[in-house]
N, C-alpha and C positions, 0 to 999 in steps of 0.2 A: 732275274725274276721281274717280272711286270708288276706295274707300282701297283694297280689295280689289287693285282692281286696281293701286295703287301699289305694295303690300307682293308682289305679282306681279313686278314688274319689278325687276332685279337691275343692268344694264347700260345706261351710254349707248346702245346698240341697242335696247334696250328702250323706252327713253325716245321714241326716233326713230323707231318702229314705232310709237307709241301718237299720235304728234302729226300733223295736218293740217297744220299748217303751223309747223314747227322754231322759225323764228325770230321769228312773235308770240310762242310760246312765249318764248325766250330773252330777247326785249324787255319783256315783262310780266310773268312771273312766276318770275323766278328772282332770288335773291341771290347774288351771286360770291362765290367761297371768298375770294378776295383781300379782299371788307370783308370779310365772317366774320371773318376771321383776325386782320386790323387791330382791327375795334370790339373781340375779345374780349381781343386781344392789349392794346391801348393803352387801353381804357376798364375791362375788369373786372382785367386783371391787372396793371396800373397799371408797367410795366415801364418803357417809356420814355415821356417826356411828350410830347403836342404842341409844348411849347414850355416850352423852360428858360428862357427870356427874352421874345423874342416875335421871330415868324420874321424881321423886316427887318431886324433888326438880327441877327439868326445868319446871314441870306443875305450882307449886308456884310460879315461878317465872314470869311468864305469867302473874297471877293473884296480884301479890304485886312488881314484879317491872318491868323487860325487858324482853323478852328474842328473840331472831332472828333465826328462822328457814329456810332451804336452800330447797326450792321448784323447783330449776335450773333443777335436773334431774328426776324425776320421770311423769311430768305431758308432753303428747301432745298437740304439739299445730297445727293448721292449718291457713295460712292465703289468706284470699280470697281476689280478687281484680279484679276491670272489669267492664263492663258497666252495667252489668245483677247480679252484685255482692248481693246488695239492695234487689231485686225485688227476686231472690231464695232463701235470707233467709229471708224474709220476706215471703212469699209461706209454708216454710220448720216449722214453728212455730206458736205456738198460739199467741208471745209477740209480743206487739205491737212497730213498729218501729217511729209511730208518733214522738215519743219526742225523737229519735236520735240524739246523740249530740258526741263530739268530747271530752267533758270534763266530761266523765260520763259510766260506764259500765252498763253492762244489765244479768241478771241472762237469760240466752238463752237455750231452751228446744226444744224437737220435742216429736209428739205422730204418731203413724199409723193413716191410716184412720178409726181401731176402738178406737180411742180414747185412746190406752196406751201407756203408756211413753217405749220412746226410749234412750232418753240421756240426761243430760245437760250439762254445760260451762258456765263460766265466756268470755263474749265476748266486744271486744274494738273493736269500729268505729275510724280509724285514719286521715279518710277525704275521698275524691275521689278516691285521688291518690294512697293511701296507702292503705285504705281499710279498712278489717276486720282482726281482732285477735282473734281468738276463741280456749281458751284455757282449756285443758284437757277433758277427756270423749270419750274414743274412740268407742263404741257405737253411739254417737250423731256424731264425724267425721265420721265414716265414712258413717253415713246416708247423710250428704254433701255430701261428695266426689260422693256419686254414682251419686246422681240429677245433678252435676257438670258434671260429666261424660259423663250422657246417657239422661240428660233434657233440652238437647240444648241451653244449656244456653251461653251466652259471658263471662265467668268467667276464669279467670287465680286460679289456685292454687299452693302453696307449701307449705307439708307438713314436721315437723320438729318431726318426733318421739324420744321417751322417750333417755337417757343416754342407757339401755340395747339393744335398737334394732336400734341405728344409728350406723355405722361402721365404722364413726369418731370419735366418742366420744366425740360430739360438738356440743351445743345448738346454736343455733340463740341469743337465751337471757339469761341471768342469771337471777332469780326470789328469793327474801327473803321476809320472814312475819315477820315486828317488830313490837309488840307486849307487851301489858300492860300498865299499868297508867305512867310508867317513857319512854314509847316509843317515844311520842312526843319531851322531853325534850332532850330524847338523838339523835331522827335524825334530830332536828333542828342543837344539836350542830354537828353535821357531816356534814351538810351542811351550816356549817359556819356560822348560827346563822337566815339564811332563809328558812323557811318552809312556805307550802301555809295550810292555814285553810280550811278544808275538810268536806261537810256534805259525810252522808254514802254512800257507793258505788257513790262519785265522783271521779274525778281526778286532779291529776296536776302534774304539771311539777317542779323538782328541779337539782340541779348541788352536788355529794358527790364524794370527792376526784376530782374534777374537771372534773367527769363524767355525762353526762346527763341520769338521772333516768324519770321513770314514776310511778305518785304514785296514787297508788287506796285503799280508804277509807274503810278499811273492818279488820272483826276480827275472825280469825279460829277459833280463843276458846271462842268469843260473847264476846271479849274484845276491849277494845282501841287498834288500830293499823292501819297497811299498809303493802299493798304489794309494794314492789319496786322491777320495772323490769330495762334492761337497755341492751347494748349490751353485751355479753356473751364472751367477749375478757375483760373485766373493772370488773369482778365476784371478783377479790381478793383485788383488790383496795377498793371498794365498801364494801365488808365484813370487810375489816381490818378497813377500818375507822368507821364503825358502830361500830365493838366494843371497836376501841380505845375511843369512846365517849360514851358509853355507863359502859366502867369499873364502875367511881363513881357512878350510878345509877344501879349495882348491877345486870349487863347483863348476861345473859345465855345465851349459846350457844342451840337448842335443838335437839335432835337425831330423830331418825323414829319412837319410843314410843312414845316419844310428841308429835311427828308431826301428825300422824295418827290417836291417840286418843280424840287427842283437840277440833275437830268438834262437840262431843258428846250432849255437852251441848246448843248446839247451834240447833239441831236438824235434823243437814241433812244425806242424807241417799247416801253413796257411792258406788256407781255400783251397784242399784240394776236393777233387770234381764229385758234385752230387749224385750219390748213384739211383738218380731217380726219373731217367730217359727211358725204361725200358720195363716192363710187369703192365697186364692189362690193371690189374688191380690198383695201378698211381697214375690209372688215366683222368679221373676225376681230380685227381691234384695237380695233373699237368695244366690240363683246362682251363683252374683257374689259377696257376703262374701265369702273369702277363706277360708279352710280346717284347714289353721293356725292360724288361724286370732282370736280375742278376743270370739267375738259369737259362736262359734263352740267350746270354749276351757269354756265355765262358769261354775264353780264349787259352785253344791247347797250342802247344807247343811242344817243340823236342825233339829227341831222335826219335819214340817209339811214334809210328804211324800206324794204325790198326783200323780196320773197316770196323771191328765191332767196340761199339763203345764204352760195353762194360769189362773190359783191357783197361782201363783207366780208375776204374772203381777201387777205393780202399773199405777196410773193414778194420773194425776194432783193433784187432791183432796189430794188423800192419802201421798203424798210429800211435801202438803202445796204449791203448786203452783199457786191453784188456783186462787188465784188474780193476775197471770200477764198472765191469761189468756186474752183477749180483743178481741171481734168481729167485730172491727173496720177494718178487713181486710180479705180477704179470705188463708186458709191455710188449709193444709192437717190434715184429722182429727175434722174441723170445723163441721159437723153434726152432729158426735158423741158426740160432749163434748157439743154441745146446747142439742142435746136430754137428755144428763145427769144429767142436772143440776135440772130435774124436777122426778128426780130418789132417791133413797137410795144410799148413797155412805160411803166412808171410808176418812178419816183423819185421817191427821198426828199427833201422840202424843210420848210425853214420855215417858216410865216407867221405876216407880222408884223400884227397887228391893228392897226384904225383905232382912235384916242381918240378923235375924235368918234362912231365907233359905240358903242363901249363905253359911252361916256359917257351915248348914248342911252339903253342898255339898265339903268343907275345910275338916269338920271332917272326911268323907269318906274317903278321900283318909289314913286317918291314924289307919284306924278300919279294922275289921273280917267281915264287913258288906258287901252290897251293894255298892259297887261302880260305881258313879256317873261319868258323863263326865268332866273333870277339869276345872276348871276357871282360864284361864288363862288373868297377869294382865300384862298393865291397858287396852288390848283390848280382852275381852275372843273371839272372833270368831273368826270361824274355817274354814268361810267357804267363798266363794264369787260367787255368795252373800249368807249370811245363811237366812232361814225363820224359823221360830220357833213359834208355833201354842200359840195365846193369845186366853183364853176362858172365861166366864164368870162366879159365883159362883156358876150356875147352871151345868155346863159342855156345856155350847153352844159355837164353835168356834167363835169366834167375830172379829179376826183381825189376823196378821201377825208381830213379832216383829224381825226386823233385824240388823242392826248395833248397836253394845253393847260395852260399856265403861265404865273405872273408870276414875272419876277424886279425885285424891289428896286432891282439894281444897274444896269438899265439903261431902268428903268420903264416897260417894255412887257410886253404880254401875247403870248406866242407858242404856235405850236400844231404839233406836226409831222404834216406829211400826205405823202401820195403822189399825184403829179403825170404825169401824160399828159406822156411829153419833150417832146413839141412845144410845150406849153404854160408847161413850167418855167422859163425864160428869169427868172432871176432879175430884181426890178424889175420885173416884169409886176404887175398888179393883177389880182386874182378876187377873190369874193366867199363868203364862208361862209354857209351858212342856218343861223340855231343856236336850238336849240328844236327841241321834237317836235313832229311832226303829230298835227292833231285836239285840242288843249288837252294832249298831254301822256300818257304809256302810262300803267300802273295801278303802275307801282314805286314806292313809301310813300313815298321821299325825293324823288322829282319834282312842286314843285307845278303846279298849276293853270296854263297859259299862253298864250300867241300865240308864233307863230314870227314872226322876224325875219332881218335880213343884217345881215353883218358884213361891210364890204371890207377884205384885207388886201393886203401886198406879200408877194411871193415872194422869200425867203433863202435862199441856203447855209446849210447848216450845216457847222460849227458855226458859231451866230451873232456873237460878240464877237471880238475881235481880241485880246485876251487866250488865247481857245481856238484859233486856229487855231495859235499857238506854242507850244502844249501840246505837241504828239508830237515838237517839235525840239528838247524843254529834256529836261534831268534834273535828278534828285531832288538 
């Protein structure tokens, strides 16, 4: 493209008016803000490590004793507040805001008015005054910000972007996941021997090193834990005392391996693609997505290559959200997901990968053969977001599988996709194609390859039997 004509273009519409076809675009030549952010966050500004130890032994330690991971920089937050605060994000989503409460989070989503997913968040209600917390997914902010913006609403916002794109280099809050069956034992003794007992995604309130935290009920890896946020001036007070009470209970520190890979087993699916490239009616919201901005920069990946780009779209269903859908209120997107529910749809599953394929795809890289795309561990993706074509033993496409993980603890590699229901019968075998067609797209860090199959088995999630008694313990 002529630069002329780049320094021309202002908007994601821009972008999509000037391209033949969106998604070579998006498969070839784009770098996702998501690595921007990582490589400059973790390699130039040396914040947190990949690895304070080395990730197998930080994943174990999750799972058999502590371990405290630093979530302060990487994630956005947005905080709304206002008289019309309520009533826009209530508007803005399927979840029902009925049982609102002050001691309790909400897994917080949006879809377009056809029905597909735009984002989600971890969101805290702090009262009137204060407001809303809606934390990470910039997709889903800034589908806020623009209704904020341009739907008349009485809403105040400030928003606090990641460690790489503030040019203070300063959160609002410090955020830590502690984590594992010794978590409890060890942030009570940091805070002095008082902790509050927590069912899942509740909250409360505690004092560590003499700082007032907030603690929310939840486990990255589908284990026992908490996030603890708090003011982001208290970050090393807070970390020092976690692990000075955590030494005898055998605390790990974890790096951005752990950190990133741990959701796997628990089954959620991070960044995948906004379905909001296509509808006259999200032209106005294309327009003003910027040029630089997350949606104009998403990098696909994978086996499945499709000319049309909403191939790539998920919906409630296939994210397993479906249940905090509720049409106890009107919101955007409400017609679509009632007419769909009397429709064929896709769900969320796991799969579990074959060792002997893996193992194949190991051996290539050491042989005269065929070489395969590598597997890199414990996160093999490449892409953000990658899709990678699930089909069935007949060869019929059947699903999408994208975010892929190893865990240490139970030494498999898993990957979570969305499944045709017919097809999802847990225990069934499909097969993944994995590698790009044609040797491989023109993205720096893909090399040279052959595509191949992987047969896997279809899981629930969450996978371990440790997680599925996660939502019926407390803290």
């Amino acid at each position: 493209m002529h630069k002329d004509t780049v320094r021309a273009m202002k908007s994601l519409q821009d972008l999509i008016d000037s391209k033949s076809n969106l998604v070579d675009y998006l498969y070839n030549d784009t770098i996702s803000q998501f690595h921007r952010s990582r490589t400059d966050l973790f390699a130039s500004l040396g914040l947190i490590p990949r690895e304070f130890s080395n990730w197998r032994d930080e994943q174990r330690a999750t799972r058999e004793k502590c371990t405290i991971t630093n979530q302060s920089h990487h994630m956005p937050v947005l905080f709304v507040r206002g008289p019309d605060a309520r009533k826009m994000l209530s508007y803005l989503s399927p979840c029902s805001f009925a049982n609102l409460s002050t001691d309790g989070a909400k897994q917080y989503f949006a879809c377009t008015p056809r029905g597909h997913h735009i984002g989600d968040c971890v969101l805290h209600y702090h009262g009137e005054k204060e407001g809303f917390e809606l934390i990470s997914g910039m997709p889903l902010l800034n589908w806020v910000r623009f209704h904020a913006e341009t739907g008349g609403y009485d809403v105040d916002l400030e928003f606090d972007p990641t460690t790489p794109f503030n040019p203070t280099r300063r959160r609002t809050k410090f955020r830590f996941q502690v984590e594992g069956p010794k978590a409890r034992e060890t942030l009570a003794e940091a805070a002095g021997g008082e902790w509050p007992e927590l069912k899942f995604f509740k909250t409360g309130k505690a004092k560590i090193a003499g700082c007032d935290v907030l603690v929310l009920r939840h486990g990255m890896g589908s284990v026992g834990g908490a996030e603890i946020s708090g003011d982001y001036d208290h970050l090393d007070a807070v970390r020092d005392a976690i692990l000075a009470a955590g030494r005898k209970h055998g605390i790990r520190q974890g790096g951005t391996l752990t950190y990133f890979s741990s959701t796997i087993v628990g089954g959620w699916v991070p960044y995948p693609l906004p379905g909001i490239y296509t509808g006259e009616e999200l032209r106005a919201y294309r327009e003003w997505l910027p040029l630089d901005g997350w949606e104009a920069n998403m990098q696909l990946a994978g086996s499945l290559k499709s000319d049309n780009i909403e191939d790539y779209y998920w919906t409630p269903s296939a994210l397993g959200y479906d249940r905090f859908v509720k049409f106890d209120h009107d919101f955007i997107g409400r017609e679509a997901l009632e007419a769909a529910q009397s429709k064929p749809r896709r769900v969320k599953r796991l799969l579990r990968w074959n060792d002997d394929d893996v193992a194949k795809i190991y051996r290539s890289q050491l042989s005269n053969g065929p070489l395969y795309k590598a597997i890199e561990l414990p996160t093999p993706i490449y892409g953000w977001p990658q899709a990678d074509e699930v089909r069935n033993l007949d060869g019929q496409i059947i699903g999408m599988s994208q975010f892929n993980g190893y865990t240490a603890n139970e030494r498999v590699l898993l990957s979570v996709s969305c499944i045709e229901e017919e097809h999802a019968t847990p225990g069934t075998e499909v097969v993944i194609t994995w590698g790009e067609p044609n040797g491989g797209s023109r993205k720096p860090h893909v090399e040279r390859h052959e595509q191949t199959t992987i047969r896997a088995t279809i899981h629930e999630a969450p996978y371990t039997g440790a997680a599925q008694q996660l939502k019926k313990s407390v803290l």
